[in-house]
C-alpha positions in Angstrom: -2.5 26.9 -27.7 0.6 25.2 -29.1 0.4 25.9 -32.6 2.0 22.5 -35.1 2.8 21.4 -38.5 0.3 18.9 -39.2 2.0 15.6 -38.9 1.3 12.8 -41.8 2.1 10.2 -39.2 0.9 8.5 -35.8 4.2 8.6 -34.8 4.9 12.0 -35.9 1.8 13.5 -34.2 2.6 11.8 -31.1 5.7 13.2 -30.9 4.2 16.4 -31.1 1.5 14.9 -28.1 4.6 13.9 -25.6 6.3 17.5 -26.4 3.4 19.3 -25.3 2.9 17.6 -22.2 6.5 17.6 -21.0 6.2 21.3 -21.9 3.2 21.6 -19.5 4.1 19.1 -16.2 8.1 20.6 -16.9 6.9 24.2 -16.2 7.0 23.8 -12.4 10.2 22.7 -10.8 9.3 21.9 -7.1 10.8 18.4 -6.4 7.3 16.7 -6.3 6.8 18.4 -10.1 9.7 17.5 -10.8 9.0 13.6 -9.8 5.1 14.1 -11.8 7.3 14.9 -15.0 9.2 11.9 -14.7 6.0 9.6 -14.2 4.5 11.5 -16.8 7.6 11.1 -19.7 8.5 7.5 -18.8 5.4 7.0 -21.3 3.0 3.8 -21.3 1.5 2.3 -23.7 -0.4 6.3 -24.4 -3.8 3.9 -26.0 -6.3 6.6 -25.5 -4.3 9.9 -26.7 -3.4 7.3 -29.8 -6.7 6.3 -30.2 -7.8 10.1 -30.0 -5.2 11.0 -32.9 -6.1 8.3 -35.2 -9.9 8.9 -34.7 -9.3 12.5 -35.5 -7.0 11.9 -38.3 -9.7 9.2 -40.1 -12.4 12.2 -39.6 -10.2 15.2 -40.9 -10.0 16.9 -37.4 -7.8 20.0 -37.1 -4.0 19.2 -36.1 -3.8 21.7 -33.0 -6.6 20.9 -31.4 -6.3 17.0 -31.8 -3.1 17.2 -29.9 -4.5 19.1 -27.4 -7.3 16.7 -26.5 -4.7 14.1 -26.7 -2.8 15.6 -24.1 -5.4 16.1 -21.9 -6.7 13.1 -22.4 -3.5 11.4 -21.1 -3.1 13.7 -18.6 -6.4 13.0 -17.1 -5.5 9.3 -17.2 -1.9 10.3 -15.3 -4.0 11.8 -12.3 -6.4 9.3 -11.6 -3.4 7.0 -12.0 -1.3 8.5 -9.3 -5.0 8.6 -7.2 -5.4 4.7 -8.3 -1.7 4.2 -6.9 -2.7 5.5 -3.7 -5.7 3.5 -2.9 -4.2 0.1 -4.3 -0.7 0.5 -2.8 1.1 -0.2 -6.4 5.0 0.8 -5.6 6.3 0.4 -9.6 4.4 1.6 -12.4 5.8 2.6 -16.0 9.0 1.0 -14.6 9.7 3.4 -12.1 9.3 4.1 -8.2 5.9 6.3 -8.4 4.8 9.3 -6.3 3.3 7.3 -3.3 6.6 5.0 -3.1 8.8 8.9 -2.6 6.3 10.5 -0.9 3.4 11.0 1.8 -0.4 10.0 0.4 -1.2 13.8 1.4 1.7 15.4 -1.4 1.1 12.4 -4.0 -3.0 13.4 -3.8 -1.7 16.9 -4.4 0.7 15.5 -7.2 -2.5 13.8 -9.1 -4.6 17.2 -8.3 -2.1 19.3 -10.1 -2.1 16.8 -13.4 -6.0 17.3 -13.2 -5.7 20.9 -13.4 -3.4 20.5 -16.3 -5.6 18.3 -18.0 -8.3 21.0 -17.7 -6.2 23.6 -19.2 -5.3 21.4 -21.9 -8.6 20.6 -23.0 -9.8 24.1 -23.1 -7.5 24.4 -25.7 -9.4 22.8 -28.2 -12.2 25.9 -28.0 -15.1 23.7 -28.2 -17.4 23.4 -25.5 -18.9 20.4 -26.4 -15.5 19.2 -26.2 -15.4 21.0 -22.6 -18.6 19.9 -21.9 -17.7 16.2 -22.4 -14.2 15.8 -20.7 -16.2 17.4 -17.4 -18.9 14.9 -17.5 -16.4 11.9 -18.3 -14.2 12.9 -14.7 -17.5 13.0 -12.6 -18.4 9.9 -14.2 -15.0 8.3 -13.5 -15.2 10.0 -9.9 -18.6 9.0 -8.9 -18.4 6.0 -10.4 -15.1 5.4 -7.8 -17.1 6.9 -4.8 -19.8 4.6 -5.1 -17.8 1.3 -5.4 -15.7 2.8 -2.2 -19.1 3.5 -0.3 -20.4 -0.2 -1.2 -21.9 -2.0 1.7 -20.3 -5.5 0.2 -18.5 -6.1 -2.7 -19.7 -6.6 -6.2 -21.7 -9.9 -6.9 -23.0 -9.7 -10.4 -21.7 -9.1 -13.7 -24.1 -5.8 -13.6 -22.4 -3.6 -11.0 -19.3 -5.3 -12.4 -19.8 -3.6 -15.8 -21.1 -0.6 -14.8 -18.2 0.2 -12.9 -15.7 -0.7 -15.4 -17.4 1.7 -17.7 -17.5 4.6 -15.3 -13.5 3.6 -14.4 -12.3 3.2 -17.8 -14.3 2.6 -20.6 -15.7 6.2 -20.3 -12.2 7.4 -21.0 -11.6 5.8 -23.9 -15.4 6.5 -25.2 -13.7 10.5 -24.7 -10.9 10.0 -27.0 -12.6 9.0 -29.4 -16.3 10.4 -29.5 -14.0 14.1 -28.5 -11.7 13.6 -31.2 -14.7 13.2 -33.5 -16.5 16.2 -32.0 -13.6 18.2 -33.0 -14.0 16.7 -37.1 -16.6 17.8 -39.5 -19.0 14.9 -39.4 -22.5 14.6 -37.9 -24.0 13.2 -34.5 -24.1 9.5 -35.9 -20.5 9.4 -36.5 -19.6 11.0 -33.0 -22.3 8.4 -31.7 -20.3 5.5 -33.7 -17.2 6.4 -32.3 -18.2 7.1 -29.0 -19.7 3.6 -28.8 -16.5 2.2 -30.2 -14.4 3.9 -27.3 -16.5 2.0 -24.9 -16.3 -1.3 -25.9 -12.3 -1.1 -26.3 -12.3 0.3 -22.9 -14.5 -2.7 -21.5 -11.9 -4.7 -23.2 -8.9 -3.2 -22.0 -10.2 -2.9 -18.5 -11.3 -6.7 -18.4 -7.6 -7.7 -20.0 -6.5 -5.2 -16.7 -8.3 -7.4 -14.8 -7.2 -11.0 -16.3 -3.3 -10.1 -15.5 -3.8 -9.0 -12.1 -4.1 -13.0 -11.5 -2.1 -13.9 -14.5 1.1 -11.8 -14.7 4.1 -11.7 -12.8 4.4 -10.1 -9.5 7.2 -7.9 -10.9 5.1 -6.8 -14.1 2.5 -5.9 -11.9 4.2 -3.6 -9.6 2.0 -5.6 -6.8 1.1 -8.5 -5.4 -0.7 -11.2 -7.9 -4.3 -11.0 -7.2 -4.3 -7.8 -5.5 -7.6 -6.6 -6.4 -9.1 -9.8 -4.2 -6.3 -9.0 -1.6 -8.0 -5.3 -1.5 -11.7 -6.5 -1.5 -12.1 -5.9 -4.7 -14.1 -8.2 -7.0 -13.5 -8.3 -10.9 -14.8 -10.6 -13.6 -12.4 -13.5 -13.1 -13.8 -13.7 -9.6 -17.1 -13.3 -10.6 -16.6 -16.0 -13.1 -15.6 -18.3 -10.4 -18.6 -17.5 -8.4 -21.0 -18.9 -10.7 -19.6 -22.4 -10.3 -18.6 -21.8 -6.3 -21.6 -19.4 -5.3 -20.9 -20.3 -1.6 -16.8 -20.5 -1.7 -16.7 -19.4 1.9 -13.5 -17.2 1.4 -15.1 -15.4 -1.7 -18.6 -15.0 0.2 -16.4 -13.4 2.7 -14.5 -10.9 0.6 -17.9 -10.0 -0.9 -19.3 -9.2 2.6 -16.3 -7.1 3.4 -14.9 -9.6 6.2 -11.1 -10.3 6.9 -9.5 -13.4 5.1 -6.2 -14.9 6.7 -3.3 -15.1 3.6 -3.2 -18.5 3.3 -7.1 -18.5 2.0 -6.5 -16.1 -0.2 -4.2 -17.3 -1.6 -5.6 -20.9 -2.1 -8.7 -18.6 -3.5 -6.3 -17.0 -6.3 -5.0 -20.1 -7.1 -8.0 -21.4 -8.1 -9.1 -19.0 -10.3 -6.2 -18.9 -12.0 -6.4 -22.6 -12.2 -9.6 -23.4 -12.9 -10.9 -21.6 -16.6 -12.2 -18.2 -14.9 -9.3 -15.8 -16.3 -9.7 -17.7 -20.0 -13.5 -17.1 -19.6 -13.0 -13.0 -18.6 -10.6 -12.9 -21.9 -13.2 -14.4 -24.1 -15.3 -11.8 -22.8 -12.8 -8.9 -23.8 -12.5 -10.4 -27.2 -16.1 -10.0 -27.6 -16.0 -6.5 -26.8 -13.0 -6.0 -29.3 -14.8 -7.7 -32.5 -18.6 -5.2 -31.5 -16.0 -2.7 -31.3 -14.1 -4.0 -35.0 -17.6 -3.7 -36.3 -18.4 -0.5 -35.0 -15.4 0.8 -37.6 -17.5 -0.7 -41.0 -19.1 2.1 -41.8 -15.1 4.3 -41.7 -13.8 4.1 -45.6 -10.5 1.6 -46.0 -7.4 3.3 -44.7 -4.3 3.1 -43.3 -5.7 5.5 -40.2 -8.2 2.8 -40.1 -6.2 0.1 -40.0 -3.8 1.8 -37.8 -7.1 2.1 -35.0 -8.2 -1.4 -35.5 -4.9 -3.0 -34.9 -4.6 -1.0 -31.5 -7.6 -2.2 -30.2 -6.8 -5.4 -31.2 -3.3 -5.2 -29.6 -5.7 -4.9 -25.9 -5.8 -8.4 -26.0 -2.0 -8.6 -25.8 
């Protein structure tokens, strides 16, 4: 374990976070490492290690082993980012040419495999196996959860599957950072519980804003085509939206049934959702999930760490 000087600000602690992961991805110097560490230091917007600090900083967690969960955590979220990259075809991400744009799917899995293996080593750092315990069952959850939307007969139709997998994908990340970070504090099961249910719904949020600029954003901004999820066959809330005032749009009806669509249709199809309300509906949606999750915080005494967390989540909406 990396031992620190405990920090007395966000900024200061996640300094400390991005030194001990360059420290870790910069100790192997094979070109495809080499490539890893420069995904891994051209940063992000780093929401669940912050959200992991602040959580452990409002709850009096120890200053070591918060920054080692943080690393991990954001290490974990690196290689199913370079895996993600893979499947979707994304060329730019973080600014830069990713793995999969350099080299063949086969090294860039191996690339993603190693950051797992980091991430594990990282979070066995912390010396608590609940801690352990937890960050094992969150990567089968994201994994399985992954598996069975790829195994899918047809696409997703209801806003049921739709949330279930969002919550294995992402939200269950973001419920680690935070239910982890408390794990690591001295407080009780119903403050772990809080916070672990307060992860969730930020990571609902964030995953259904994820979702909204896929068919709002810029081309450019997204590192891939606009509306590439639909391009892929893969339905999200905006779509889902749609479909409950065009049930039997035949192009949507045949993405859900896993049939090929000509370009021209789908495109017309991703116009119209982005014209028509669906994309406003899906962010009302994540705002919902950001004010259960404000609430969630109540019970936390008034301070700046507080504050600090709220306005984070809040900053999900963009």
């Amino acid at each position: 374990m990396i031992t620190t000087k405990a920090p007395s600000t966000l900024q200061e602690h996640f300094r400390q976070v991005e030194s001990l992961i360059r420290l870790e991805v910069g100790g192997e110097y094979s070109d495809l490492a080499v490539d890893l560490h420069r995904l891994v230091s051209a940063g992000g917007k780093r929401i669940r290690p912050k959200m992991a600090i602040l959580t452990g900083n409002i709850l009096g967690a120890e200053n070591d082993r918060l920054i080692h969960l943080a690393a991990a955590v954001e290490m974990l979220h690196t290689a199913i980012l370079v895996h993600d990259n893979l499947v979707d075809s994304a060329l730019l991400r973080r600014g830069l040419k990713i793995l999969n744009a350099k080299w063949s799917p086969a090294a860039a899995t191996l690339a993603g495999d190693y950051a797992f293996t980091i991430a594990a080593k990282l979070i066995a750092y912390t010396d608590s196996m609940a801690v352990i315990n937890l960050f094992s069952e969150t990567m089968s959850t994201m994994i399985s959860g992954e598996m069975t939307q790829i195994s899918r007969k047809q696409g997703i139709d209801n806003l049921k599957d739709y949330f279930n997998w969002i919550h294995s994908k992402t939200a269950s990340m973001f419920a680690l950072s935070t239910s982890a970070a408390a794990m690591l504090s001295p407080v009780g099961e119903e403050t772990v519980s809080r916070m672990q249910e307060f992860g969730h719904l930020i990571g609902m949020a964030f995953q259904i804003m994820a979702d909204v600029r896929d068919f709002t954003a810029h081309q450019f901004t997204l590192g891939k085509p606009v509306g590439n999820d639909l391009r892929q066959g893969t339905i999200t809330l905006p779509a889902l939206y749609y479909l409950d005032t065009h049930p039997e749009h035949p192009t949507l009806q045949a993405i859900i049934h896993k049939k090929n669509v000509n370009k021209g249709k789908l495109d017309e199809l991703i116009n119209a959702i982005r014209s028509n309300g669906s994309t406003q509906k899906a962010v009302h949606t994540a705002r919902e999930y950001i004010q259960e999750g404000l609430a969630v915080l109540d019970y936390l005494p008034d301070m700046p760490q507080r504050r600090e967390l709220e306005d984070l989540a809040k900053s999900v909406i963009g």
